[in-house]
N, C-alpha and C positions, 0 to 999 in steps of 0.2 A: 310398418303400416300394413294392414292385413288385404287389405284393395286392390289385386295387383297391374288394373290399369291406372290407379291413382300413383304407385310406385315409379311407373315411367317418366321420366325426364322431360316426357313434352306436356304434359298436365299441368294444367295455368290456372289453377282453382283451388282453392284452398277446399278442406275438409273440416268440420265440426262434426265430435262424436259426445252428447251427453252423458257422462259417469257419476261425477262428484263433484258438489254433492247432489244426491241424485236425485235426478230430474228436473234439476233448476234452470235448466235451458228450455227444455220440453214443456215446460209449465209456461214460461214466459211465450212460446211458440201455439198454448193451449191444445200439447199434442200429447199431454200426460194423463194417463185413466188411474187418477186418485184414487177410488174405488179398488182398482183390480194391482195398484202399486209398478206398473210398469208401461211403457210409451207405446204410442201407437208408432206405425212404421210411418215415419211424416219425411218427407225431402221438400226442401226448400231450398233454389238458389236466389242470392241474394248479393244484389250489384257493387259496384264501389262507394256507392254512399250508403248502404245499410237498408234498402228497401227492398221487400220481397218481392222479385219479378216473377215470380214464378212459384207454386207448392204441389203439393200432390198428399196426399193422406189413403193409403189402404187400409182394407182389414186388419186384423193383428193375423189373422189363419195367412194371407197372402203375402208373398216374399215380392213383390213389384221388377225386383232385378234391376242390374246395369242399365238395363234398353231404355226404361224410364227416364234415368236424369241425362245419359245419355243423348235420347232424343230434345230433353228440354235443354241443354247447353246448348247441339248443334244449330238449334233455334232460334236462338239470340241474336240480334240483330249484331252486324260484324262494326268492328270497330278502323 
């Protein structure tokens, strides 16, 4: 896994990475530029029943970083 705070042991969150076929997630998320044939930088977490609590979408020029989803996990109301 390339992530490497995702790689630690105490990480309780699954990961989704869009490949193949490609874009088919990204699309369904409407975070695919048809046009330009590649995704925009979108994060979404998304709860135990399948609903989007949370997304974020940048420019394609901007790298958003860790601090991002980061900040929106710590966020989350504690269970």
């Amino acid at each position: 896994m390339p992530c490497g705070i995702c790689a630690q042991p105490a990480s309780a969150f699954s990961l989704l990475s869009d490949f193949e076929p490609k874009g088919a997630v990204a699309q369904m998320y409407r975070a695919y530029r048809e046009a330009d044939g590649f995704c925009d930088r979108a994060l979404f977490v998304i709860d135990q029943q399948g609903m989007i609590t949370w997304s974020y979408c940048s420019p394609v020029s901007i790298n958003p970083g860790a601090e991002v989803i980061l900040a929106a996990l710590e966020a989350l109301p504690s269970k």
